[in-house]
TORKOL-4160 file (C-alpha; in steps of 0.2 Angstrom, whole numbers, padded with zeros to 4 digits, m for minus):
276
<pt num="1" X="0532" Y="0513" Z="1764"/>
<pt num="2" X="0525" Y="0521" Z="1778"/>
<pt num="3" X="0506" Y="0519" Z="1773"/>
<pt num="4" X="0513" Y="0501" Z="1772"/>
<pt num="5" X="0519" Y="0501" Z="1790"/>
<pt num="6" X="0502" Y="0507" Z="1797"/>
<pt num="7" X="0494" Y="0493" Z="1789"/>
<pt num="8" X="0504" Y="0480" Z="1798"/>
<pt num="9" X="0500" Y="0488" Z="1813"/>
<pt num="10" X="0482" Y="0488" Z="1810"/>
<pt num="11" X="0484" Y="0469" Z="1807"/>
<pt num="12" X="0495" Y="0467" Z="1823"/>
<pt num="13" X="0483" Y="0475" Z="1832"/>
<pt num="14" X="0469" Y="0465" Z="1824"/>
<pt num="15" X="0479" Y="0450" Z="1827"/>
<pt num="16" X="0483" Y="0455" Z="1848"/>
<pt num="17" X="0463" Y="0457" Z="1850"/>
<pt num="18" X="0462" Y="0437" Z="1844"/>
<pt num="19" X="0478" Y="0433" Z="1855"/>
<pt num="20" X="0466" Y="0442" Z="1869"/>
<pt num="21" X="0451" Y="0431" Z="1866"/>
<pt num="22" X="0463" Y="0414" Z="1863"/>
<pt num="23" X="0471" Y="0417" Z="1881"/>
<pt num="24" X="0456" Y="0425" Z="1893"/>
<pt num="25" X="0442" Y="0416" Z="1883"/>
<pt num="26" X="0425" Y="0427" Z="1879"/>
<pt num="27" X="0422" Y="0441" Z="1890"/>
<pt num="28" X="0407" Y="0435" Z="1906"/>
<pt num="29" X="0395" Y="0450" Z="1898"/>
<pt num="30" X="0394" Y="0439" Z="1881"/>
<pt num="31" X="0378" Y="0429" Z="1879"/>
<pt num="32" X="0370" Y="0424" Z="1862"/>
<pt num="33" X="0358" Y="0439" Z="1868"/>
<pt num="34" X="0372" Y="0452" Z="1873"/>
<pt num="35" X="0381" Y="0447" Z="1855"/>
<pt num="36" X="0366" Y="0450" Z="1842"/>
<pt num="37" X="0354" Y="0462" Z="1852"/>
<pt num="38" X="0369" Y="0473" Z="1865"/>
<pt num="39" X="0365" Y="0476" Z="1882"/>
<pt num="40" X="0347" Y="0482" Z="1879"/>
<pt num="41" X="0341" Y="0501" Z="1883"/>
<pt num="42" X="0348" Y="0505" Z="1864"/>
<pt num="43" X="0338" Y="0520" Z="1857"/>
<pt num="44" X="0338" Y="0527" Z="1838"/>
<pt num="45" X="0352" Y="0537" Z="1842"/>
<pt num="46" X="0364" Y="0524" Z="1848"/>
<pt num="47" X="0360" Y="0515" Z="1832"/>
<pt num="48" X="0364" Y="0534" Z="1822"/>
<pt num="49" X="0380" Y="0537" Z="1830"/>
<pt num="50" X="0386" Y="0520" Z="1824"/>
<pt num="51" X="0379" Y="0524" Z="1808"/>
<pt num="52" X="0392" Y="0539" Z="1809"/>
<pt num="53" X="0405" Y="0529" Z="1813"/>
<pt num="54" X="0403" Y="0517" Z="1800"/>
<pt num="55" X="0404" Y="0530" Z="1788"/>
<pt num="56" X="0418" Y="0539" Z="1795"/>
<pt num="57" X="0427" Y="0522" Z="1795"/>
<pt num="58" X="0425" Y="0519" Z="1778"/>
<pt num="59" X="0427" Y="0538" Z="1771"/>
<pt num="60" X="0446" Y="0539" Z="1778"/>
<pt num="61" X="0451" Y="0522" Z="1771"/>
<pt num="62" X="0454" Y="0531" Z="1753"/>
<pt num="63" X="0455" Y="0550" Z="1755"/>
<pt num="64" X="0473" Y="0546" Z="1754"/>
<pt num="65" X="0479" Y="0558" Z="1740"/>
<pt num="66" X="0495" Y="0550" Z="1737"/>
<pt num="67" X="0485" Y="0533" Z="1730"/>
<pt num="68" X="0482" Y="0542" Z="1713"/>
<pt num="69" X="0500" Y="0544" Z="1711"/>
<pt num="70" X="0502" Y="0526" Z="1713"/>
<pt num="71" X="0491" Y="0525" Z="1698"/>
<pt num="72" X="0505" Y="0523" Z="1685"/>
<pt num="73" X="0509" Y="0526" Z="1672"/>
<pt num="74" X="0494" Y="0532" Z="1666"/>
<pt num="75" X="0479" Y="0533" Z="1679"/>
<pt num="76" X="0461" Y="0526" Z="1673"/>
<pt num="77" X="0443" Y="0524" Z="1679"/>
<pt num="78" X="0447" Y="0505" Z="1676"/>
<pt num="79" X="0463" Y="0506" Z="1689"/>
<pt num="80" X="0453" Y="0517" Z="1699"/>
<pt num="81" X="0441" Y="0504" Z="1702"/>
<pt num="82" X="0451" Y="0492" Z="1706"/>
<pt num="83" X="0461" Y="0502" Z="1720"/>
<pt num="84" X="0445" Y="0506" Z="1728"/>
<pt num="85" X="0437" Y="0489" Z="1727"/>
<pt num="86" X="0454" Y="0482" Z="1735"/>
<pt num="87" X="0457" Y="0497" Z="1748"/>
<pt num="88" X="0434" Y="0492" Z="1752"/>
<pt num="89" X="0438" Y="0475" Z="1752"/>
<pt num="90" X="0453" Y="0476" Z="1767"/>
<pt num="91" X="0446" Y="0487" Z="1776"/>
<pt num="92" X="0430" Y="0477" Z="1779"/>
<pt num="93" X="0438" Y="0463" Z="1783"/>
<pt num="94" X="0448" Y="0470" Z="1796"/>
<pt num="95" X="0432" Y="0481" Z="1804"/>
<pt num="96" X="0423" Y="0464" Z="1803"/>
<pt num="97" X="0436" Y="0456" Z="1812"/>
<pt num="98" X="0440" Y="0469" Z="1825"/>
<pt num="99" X="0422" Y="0469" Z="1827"/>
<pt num="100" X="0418" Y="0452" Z="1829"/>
<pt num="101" X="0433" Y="0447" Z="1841"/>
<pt num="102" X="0433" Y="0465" Z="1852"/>
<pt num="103" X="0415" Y="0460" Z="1856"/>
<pt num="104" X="0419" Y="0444" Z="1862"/>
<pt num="105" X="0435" Y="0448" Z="1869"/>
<pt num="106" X="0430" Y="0464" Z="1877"/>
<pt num="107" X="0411" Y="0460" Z="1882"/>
<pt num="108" X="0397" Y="0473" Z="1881"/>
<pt num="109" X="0392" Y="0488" Z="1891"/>
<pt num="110" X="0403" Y="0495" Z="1904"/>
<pt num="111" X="0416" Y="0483" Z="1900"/>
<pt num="112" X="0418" Y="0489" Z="1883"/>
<pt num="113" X="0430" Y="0505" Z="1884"/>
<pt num="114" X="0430" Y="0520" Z="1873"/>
<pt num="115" X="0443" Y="0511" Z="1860"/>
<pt num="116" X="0453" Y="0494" Z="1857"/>
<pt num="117" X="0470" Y="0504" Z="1863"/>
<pt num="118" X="0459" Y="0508" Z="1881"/>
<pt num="119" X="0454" Y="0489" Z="1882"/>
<pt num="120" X="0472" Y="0484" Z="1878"/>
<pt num="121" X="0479" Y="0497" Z="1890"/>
<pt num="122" X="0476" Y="0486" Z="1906"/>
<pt num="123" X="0485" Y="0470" Z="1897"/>
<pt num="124" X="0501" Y="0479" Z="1895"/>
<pt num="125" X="0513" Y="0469" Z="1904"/>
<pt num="126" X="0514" Y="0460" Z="1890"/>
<pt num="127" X="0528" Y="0460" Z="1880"/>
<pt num="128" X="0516" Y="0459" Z="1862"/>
<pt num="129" X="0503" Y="0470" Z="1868"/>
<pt num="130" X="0515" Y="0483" Z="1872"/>
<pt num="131" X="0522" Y="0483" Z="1853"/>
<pt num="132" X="0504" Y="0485" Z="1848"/>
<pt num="133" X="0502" Y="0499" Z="1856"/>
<pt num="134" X="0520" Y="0507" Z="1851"/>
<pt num="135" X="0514" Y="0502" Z="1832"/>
<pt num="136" X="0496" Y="0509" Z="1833"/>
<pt num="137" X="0505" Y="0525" Z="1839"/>
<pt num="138" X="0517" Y="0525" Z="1828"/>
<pt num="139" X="0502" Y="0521" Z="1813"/>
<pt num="140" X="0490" Y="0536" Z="1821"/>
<pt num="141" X="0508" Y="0549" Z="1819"/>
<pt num="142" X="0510" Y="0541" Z="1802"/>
<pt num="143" X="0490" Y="0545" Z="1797"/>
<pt num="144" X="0491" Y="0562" Z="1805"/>
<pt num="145" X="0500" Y="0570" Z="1791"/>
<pt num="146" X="0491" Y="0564" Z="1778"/>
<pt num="147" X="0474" Y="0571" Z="1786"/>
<pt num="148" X="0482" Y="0588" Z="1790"/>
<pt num="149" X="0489" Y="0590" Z="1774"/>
<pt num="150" X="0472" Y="0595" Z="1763"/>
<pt num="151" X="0468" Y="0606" Z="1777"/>
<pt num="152" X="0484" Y="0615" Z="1774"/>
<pt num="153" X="0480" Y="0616" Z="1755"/>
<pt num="154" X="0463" Y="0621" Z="1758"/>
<pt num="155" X="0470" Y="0636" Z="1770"/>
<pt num="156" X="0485" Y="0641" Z="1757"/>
<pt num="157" X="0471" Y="0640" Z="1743"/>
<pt num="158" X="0459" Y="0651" Z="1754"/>
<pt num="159" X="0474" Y="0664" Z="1758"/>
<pt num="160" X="0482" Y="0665" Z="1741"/>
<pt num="161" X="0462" Y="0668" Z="1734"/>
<pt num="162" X="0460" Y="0682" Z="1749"/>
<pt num="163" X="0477" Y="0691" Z="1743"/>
<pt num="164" X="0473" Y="0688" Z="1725"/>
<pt num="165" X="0488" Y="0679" Z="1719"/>
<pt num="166" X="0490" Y="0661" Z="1711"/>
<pt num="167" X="0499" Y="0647" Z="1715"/>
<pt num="168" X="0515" Y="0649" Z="1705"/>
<pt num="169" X="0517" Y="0669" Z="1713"/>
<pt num="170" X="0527" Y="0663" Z="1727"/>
<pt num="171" X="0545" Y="0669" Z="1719"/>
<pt num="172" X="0538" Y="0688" Z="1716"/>
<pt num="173" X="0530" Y="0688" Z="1734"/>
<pt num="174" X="0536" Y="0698" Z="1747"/>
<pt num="175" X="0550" Y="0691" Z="1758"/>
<pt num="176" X="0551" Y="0693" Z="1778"/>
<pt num="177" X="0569" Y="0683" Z="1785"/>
<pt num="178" X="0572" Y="0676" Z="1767"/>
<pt num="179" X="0556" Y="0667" Z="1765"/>
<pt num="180" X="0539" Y="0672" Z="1755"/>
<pt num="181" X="0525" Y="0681" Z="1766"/>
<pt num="182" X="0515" Y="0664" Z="1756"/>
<pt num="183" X="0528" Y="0651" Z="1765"/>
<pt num="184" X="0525" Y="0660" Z="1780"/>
<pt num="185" X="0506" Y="0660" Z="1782"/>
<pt num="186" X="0506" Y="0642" Z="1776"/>
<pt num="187" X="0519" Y="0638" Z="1789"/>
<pt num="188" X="0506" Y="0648" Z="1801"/>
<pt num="189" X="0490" Y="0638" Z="1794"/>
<pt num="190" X="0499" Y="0620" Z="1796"/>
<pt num="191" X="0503" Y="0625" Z="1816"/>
<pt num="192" X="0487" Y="0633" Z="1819"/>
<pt num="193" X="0479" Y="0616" Z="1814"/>
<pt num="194" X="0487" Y="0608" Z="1822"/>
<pt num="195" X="0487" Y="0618" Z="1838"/>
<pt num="196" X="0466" Y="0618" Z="1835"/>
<pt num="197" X="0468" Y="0598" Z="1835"/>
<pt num="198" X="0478" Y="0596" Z="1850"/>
<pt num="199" X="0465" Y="0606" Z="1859"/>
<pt num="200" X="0448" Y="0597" Z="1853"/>
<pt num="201" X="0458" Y="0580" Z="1858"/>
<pt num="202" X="0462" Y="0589" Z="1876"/>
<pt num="203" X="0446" Y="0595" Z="1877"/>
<pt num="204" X="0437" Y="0580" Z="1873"/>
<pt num="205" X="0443" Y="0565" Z="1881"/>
<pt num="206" X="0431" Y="0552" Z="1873"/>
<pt num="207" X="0437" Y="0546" Z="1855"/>
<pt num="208" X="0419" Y="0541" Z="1853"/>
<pt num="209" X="0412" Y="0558" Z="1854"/>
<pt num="210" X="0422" Y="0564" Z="1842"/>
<pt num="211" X="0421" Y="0550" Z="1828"/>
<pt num="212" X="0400" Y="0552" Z="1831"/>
<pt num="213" X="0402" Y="0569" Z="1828"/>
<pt num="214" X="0414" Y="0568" Z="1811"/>
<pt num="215" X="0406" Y="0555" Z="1807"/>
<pt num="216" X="0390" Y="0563" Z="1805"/>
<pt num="217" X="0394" Y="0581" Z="1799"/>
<pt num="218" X="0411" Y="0582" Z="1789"/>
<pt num="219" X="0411" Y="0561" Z="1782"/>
<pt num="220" X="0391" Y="0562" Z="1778"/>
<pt num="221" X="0394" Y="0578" Z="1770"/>
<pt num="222" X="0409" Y="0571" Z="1759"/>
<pt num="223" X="0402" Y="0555" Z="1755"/>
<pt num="224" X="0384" Y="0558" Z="1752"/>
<pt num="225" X="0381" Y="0576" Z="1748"/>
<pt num="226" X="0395" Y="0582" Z="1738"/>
<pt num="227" X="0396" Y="0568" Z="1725"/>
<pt num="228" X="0377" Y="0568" Z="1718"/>
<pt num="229" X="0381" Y="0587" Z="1718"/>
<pt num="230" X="0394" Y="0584" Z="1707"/>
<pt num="231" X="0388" Y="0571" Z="1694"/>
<pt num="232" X="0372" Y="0582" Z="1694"/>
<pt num="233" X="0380" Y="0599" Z="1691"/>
<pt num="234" X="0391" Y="0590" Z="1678"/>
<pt num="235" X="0376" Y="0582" Z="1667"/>
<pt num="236" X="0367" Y="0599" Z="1668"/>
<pt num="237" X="0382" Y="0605" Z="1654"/>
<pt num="238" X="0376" Y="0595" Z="1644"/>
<pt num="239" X="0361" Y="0598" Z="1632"/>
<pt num="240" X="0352" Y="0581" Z="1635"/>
<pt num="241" X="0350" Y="0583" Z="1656"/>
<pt num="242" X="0334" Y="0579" Z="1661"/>
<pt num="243" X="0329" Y="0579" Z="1681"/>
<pt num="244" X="0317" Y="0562" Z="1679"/>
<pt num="245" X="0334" Y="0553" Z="1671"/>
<pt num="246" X="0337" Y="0536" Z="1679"/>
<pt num="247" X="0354" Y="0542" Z="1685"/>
<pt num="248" X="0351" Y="0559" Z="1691"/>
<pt num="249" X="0335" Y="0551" Z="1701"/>
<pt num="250" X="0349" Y="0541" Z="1709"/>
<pt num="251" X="0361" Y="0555" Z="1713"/>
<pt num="252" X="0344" Y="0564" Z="1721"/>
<pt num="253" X="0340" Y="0549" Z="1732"/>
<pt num="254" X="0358" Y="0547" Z="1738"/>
<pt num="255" X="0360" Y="0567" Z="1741"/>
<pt num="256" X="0343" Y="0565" Z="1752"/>
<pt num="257" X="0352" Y="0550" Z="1762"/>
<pt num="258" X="0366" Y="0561" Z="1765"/>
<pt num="259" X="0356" Y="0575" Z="1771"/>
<pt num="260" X="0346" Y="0564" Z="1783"/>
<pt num="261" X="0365" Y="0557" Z="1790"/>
<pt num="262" X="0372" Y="0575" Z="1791"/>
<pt num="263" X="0356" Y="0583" Z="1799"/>
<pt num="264" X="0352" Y="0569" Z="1811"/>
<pt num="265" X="0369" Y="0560" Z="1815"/>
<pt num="266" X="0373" Y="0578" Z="1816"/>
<pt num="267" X="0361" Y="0580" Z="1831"/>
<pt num="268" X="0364" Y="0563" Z="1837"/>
<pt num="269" X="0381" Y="0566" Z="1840"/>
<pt num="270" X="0379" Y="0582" Z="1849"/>
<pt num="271" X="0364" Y="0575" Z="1857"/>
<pt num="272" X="0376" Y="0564" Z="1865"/>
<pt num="273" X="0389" Y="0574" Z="1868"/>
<pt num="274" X="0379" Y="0583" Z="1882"/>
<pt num="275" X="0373" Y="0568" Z="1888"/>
<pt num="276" X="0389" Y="0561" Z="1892"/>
């Protein structure tokens, strides 16, 4: 219910940019020129950092744990598929929307802002745009816990491994104030996370930044390099792997893709970073 909830107010927010466009007309930066080509002085790194965004778009629109659960009774490949040829499917629709009426609505250049809610900001009087921006607040606190959660499993697993102890040895653990020293540092790991991501958002004030920068080193890295990995490392068990095999040849050339995204978009983004 709540993953439902942010979705409607992605679409309300998808749907104020188009009341935005219906009730100002096309921002005075658009031209046919300005709409396919940008306000010009574009280099290849403008072009890479919205490579990195592109794929951090798409990378956080199923990394949602919970959807394999929904996956009943019995999860397949075949229902697999299907949820993420759905989940694709929305998702460009509404980034090709967003994109589409933003650029007329919002114009190019210096009237574009860091993000729809900082272009949206300035129309706030009204009554509908001031929901939106309750709703996307409400959809970026629901999304939150569902991106801080793995890191709290990855920091539990990393503890637990560091202590040597497994996941089920929480009941013979040591106890400080009726709670296990385990439920303790988990508790300690979920507010240090969160303390670390209060302070990058504070200390950089440009969303943009830091979607280049994800989107280039932790996104690239999870979509393009870690999965070839895997489908290579697993056909190397068995006794027929051979490295000039169509499909290991295909996991090669993706891996290589995702090497270029994370060293260059890597640099891209920091590149800048210090620019800006």
């Amino acid at each position: 219910h709540l993953a439902a909830g942010s979705i409607a107010a992605l679409l309300l927010l998808a749907f104020t940019v188009v009341w935005c466009l219906a009730e100002d007309g096309p921002d005075e930066t658009i031209t046919p020129e300005t709409t396919w080509f940008g306000p010009g002085g574009a280099t290849v790194f403008t072009y890479m950092n919205s490579i990195n965004n592109v794929v951090f778009a798409y990378n956080n629109q199923f990394n949602v744990p919970q959807l394999t659960g929904e996956l009943t009774p019995q999860p397949t490949v075949r229902r697999m598929g299907a949820v993420a040829w759905i989940t694709t499917g929305m998702c460009f629709l509404l980034y090709g929307g967003v994109s589409v009426f933003g650029l007329l609505a919002f114009g190019v250049g210096e009237n574009q802002l860091d993000s729809l809610v900082v272009d949206l900001t300035p129309r706030r009087g009204s009554p509908l745009v001031l929901f939106t921006l309750l709703a996307v607040m409400f959809s970026v606190l629901t999304c939150f816990q569902f991106h801080v959660y793995p890191i709290r499993q990855f920091a539990g697993y990393t503890v637990r491994k560091a202590r040597g102890r497994g996941a089920d040895d929480e009941d013979t653990d040591v106890k400080y104030a009726g709670r296990s020293l385990t439920r303790w540092l988990d508790i300690a790991a979920a507010l240090v996370s969160v303390a670390v991501i209060i302070i990058v958002a504070v200390a950089i004030s440009s969303l943009r930044t830091i979607l280049d920068f994800i989107g280039a080193f932790a996104s690239a890295y999870i979509s393009y390099v870690v999965p070839p990995l895997w489908v290579i490392q697993i056909r190397r068990q068995g006794k027929a792997f051979r490295w000039l095999d169509m499909e290991v040849l295909l996991c090669l050339s993706l891996f290589a893709l995702g090497a270029f995204f994370f060293v260059f978009g890597t640099y891209s983004a920091i590149l800048g970073a210090m620019e800006g």
